[in-house]
Backbone as a printed PyTorch tensor [residue, N CA C, xyz], in Angstrom:
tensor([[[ 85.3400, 116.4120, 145.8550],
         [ 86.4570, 116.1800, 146.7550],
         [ 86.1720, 116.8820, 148.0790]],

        [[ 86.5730, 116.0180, 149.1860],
         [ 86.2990, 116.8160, 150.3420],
         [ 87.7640, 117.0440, 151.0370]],

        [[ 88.3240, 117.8520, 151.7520],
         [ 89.4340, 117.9660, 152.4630],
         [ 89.5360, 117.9690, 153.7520]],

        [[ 90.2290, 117.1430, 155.0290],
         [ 90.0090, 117.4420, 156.0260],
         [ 91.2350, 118.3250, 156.7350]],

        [[ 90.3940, 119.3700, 157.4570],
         [ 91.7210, 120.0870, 157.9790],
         [ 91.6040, 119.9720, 158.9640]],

        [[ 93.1740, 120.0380, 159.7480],
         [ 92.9710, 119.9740, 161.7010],
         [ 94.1750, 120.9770, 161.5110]],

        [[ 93.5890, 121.4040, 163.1510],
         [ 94.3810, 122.5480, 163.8590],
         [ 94.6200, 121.7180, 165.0890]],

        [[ 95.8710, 121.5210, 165.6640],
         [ 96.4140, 120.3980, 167.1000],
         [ 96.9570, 121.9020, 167.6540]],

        [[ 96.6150, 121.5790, 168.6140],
         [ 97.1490, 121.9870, 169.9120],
         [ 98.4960, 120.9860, 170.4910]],

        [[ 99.3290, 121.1210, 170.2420],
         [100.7410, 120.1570, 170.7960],
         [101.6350, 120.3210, 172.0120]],

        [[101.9520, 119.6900, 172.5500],
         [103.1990, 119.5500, 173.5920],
         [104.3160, 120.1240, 172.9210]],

        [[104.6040, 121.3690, 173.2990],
         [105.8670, 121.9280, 172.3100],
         [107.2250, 121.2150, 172.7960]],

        [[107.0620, 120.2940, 173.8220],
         [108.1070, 119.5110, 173.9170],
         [108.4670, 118.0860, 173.5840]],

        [[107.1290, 117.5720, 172.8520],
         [106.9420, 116.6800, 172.8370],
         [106.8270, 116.9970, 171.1130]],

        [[107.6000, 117.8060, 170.0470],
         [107.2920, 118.1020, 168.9880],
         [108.1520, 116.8970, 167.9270]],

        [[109.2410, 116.0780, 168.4860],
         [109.7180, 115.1230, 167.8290],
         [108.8690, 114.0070, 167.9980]],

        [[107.9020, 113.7660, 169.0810],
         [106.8950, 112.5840, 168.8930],
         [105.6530, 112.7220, 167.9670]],

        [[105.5410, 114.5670, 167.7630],
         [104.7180, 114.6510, 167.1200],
         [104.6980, 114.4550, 165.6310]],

        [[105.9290, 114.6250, 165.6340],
         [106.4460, 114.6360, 163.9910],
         [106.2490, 113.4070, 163.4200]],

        [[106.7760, 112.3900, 164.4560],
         [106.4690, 110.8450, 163.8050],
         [105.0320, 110.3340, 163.4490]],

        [[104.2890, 110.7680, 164.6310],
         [102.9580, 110.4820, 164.2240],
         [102.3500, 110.9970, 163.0110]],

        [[102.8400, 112.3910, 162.4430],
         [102.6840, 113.1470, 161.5880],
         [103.2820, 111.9260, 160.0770]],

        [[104.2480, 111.3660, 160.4090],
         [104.6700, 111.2880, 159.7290],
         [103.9970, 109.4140, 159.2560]],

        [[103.5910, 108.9890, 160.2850],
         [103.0070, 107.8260, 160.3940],
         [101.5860, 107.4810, 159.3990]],

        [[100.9860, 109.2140, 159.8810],
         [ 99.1510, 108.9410, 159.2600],
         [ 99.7770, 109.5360, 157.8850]],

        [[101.0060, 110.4420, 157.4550],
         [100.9280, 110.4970, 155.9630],
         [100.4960, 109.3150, 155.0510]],

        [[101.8440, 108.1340, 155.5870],
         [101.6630, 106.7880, 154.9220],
         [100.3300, 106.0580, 155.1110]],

        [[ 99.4060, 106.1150, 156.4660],
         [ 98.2070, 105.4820, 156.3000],
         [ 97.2870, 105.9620, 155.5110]],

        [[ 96.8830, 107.0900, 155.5200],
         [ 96.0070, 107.6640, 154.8440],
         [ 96.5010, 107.6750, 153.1540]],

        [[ 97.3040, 107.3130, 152.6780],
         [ 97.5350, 107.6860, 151.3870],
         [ 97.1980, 105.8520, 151.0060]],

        [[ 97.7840, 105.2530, 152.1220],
         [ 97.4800, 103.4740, 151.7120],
         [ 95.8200, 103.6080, 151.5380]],

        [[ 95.0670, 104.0330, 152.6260],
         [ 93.7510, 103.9470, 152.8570],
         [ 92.9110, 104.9670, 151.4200]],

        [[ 93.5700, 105.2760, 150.2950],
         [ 92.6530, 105.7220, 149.7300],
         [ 92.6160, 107.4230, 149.3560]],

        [[ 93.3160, 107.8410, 150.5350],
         [ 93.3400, 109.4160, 150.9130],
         [ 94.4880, 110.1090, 149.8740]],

        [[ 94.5530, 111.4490, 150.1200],
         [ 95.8720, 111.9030, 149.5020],
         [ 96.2420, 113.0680, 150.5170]],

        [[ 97.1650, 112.8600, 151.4920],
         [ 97.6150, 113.4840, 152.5760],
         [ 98.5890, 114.4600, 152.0650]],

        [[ 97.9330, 115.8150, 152.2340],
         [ 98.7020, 116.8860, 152.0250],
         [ 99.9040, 117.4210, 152.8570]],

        [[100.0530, 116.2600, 153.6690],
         [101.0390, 117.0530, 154.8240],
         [100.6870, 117.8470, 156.2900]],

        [[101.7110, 117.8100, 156.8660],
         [102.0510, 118.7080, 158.2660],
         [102.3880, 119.5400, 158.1780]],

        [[102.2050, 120.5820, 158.8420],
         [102.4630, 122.1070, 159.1150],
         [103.0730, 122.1120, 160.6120]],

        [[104.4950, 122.0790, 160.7770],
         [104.4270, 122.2740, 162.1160],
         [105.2490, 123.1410, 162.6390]],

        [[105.1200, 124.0430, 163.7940],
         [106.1310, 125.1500, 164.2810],
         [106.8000, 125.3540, 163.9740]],

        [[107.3010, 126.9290, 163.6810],
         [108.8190, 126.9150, 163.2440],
         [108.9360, 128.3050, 164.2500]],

        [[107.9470, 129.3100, 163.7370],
         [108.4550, 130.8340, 164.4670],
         [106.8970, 131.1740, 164.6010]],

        [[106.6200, 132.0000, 165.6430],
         [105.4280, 132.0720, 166.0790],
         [104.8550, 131.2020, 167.3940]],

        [[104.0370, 131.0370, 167.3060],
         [103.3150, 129.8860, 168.6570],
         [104.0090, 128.3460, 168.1050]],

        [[104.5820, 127.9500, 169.4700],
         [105.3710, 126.8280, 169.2590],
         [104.4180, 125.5330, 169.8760]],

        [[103.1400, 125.5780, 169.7550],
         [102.0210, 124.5540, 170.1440],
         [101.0310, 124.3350, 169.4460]],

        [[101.0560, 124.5410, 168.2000],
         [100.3500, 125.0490, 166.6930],
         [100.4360, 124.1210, 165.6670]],

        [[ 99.9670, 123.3440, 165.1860],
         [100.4010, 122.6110, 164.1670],
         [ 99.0060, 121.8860, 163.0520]],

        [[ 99.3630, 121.6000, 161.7050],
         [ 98.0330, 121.6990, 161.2040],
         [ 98.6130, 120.2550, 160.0670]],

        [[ 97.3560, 120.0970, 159.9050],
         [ 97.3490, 118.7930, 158.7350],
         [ 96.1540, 118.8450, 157.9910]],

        [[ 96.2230, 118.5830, 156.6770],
         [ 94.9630, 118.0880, 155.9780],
         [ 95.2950, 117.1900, 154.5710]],

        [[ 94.4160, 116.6250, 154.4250],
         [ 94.3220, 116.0840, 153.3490],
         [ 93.0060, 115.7740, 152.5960]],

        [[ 92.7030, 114.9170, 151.4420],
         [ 91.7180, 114.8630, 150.8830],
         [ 91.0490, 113.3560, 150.8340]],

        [[ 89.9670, 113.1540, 150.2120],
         [ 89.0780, 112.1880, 149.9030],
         [ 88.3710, 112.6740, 148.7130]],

        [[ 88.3050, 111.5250, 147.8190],
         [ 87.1600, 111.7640, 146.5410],
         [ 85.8480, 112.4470, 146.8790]],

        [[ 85.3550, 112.1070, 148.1840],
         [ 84.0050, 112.7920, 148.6110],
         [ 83.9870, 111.9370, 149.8370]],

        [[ 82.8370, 112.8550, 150.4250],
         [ 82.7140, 112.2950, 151.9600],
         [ 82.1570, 110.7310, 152.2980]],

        [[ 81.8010, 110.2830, 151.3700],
         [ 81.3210, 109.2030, 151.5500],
         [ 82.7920, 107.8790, 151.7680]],

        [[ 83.7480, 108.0830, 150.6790],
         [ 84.9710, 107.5980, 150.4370],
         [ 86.0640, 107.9220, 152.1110]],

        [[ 85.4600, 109.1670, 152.5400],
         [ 86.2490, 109.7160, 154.2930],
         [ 85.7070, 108.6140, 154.7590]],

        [[ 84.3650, 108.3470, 154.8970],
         [ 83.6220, 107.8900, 156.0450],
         [ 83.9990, 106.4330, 155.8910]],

        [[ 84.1660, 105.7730, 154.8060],
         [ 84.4070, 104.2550, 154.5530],
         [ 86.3600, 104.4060, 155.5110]],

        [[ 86.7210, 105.3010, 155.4290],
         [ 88.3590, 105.2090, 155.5150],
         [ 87.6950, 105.4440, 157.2480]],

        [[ 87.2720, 106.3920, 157.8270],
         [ 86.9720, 106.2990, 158.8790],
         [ 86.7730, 105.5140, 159.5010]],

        [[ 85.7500, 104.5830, 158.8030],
         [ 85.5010, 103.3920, 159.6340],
         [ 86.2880, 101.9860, 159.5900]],

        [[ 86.8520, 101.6380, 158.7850],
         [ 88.5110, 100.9900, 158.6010],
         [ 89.6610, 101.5500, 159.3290]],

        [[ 89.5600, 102.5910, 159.7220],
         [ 90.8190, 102.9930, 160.4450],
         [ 90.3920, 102.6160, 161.9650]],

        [[ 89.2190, 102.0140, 162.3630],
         [ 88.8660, 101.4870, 163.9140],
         [ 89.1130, 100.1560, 164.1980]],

        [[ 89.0700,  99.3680, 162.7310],
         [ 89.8920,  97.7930, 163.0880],
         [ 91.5160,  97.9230, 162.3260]],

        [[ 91.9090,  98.7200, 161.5670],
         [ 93.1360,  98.7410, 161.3940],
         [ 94.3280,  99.1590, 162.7580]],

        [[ 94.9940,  97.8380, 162.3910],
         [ 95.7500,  97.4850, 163.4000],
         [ 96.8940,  98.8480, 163.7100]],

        [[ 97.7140,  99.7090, 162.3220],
         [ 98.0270, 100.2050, 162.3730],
         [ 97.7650, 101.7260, 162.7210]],

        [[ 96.4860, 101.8600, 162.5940],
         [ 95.8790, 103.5360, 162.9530],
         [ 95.8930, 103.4800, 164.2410]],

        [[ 95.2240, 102.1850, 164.6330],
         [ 95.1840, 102.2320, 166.0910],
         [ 96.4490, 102.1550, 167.0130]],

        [[ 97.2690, 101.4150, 166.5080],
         [ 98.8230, 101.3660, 167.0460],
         [ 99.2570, 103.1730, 166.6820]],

        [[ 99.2130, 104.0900, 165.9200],
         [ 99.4300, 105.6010, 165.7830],
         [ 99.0510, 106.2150, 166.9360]],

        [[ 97.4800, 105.9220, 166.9740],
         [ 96.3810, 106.6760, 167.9420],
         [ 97.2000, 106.1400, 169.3570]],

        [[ 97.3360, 105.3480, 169.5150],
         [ 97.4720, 104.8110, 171.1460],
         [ 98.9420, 105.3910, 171.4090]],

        [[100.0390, 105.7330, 170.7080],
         [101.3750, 105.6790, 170.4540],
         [101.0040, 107.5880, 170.9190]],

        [[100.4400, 108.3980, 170.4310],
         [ 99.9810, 109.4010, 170.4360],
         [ 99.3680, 109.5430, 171.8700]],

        [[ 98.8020, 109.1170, 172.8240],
         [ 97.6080, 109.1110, 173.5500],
         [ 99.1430, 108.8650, 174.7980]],

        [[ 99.5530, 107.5000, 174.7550],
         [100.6210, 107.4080, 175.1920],
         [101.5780, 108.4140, 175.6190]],

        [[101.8350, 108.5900, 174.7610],
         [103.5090, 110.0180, 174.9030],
         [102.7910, 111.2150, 174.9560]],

        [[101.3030, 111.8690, 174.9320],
         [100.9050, 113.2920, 175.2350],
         [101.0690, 114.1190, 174.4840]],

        [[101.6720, 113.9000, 172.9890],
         [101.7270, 115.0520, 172.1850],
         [100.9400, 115.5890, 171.5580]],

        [[ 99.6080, 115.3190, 171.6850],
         [ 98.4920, 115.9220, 171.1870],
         [ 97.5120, 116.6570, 172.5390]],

        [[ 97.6470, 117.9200, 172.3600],
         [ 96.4510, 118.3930, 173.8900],
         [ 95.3800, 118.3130, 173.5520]],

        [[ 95.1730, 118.5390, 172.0170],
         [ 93.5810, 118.6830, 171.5710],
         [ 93.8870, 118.7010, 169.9130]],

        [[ 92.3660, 118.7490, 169.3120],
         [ 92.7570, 119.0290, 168.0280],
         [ 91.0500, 119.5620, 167.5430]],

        [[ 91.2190, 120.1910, 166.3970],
         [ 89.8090, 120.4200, 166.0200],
         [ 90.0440, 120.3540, 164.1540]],

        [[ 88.7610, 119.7460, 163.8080],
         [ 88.6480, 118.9960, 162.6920],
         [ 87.5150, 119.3650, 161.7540]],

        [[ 87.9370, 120.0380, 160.6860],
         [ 86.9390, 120.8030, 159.6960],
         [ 86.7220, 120.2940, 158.3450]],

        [[ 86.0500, 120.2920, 157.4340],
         [ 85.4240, 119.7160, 156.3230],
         [ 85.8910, 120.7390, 155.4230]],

        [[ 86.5490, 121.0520, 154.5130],
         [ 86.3160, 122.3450, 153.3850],
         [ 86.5230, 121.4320, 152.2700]],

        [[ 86.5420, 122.4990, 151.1530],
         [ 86.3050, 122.0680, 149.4330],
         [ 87.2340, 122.8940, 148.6820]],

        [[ 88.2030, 122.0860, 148.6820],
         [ 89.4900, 122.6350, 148.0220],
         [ 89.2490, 123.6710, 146.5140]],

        [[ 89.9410, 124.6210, 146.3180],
         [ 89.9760, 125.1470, 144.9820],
         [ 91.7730, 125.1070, 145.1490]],

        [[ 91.7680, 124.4070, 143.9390],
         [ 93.2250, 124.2060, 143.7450],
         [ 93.8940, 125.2120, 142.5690]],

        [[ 92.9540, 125.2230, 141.2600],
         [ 93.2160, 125.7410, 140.0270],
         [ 92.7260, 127.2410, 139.8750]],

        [[ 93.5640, 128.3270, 139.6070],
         [ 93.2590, 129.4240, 138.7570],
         [ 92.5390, 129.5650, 137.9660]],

        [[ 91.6190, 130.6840, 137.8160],
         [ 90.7680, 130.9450, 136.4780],
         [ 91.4420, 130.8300, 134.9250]],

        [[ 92.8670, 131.2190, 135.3470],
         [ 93.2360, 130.4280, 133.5490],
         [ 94.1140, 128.9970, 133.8360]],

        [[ 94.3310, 128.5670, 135.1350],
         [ 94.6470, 127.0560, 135.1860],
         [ 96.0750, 127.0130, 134.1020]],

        [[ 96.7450, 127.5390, 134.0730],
         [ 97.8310, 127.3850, 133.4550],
         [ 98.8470, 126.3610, 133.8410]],

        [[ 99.2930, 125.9300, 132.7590],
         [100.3450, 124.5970, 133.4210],
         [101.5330, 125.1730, 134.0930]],

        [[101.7100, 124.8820, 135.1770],
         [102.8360, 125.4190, 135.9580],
         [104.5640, 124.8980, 135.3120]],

        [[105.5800, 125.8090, 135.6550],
         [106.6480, 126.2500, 134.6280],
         [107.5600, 125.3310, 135.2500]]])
């Protein structure tokens, strides 16, 4: 399994456009294959901060979703919707390898 994490840099005024978009790639990426762990976004602290990741079976399974998300009509309608309204200043995008389970992996209560 591979996980992708981003750290955005956001328009702290522009944090209700961000939310939608946030809320837009949950549903694509989970159609496309993925399992989107969610948004992280401001609450107390730096109010231009915001994080997302989710997973893929392995990188090979990212890269097929990657490259479907350049003729999908809908990623690209997200991306441009985003690009549009300015709520993204930047973002940076990392690869890690989730450990999810405890050494005794106990079924949770």
């Amino acid at each position: 399994m591979i996980t992708c994490f981003l750290r955005y840099q956001i328009d702290p005024y522009k944090l209700e456009e961000f939310e939608h978009y946030g809320k837009l790639w949950i549903d694509l990426v989970n159609k496309m294959g993925g399992d989107h762990h969610g948004y992280l976004l401001p609450y107390e602290g730096a109010n231009n901060i915001a994080y997302a990741s989710f997973s893929f079976p392995s990188l090979a399974t990212y890269e097929v979703y990657r490259n479907e998300l350049l003729t999908n009509e809908a990623c690209q309608k997200a991306l441009e919707e985003a690009k549009n309204n300015g709520c993204i200043i930047s973002y940076v995008r990392s690869f890690m390898r989730p450990v999810f389970n405890g050494i005794e992996d106990r079924a949770r209560i």
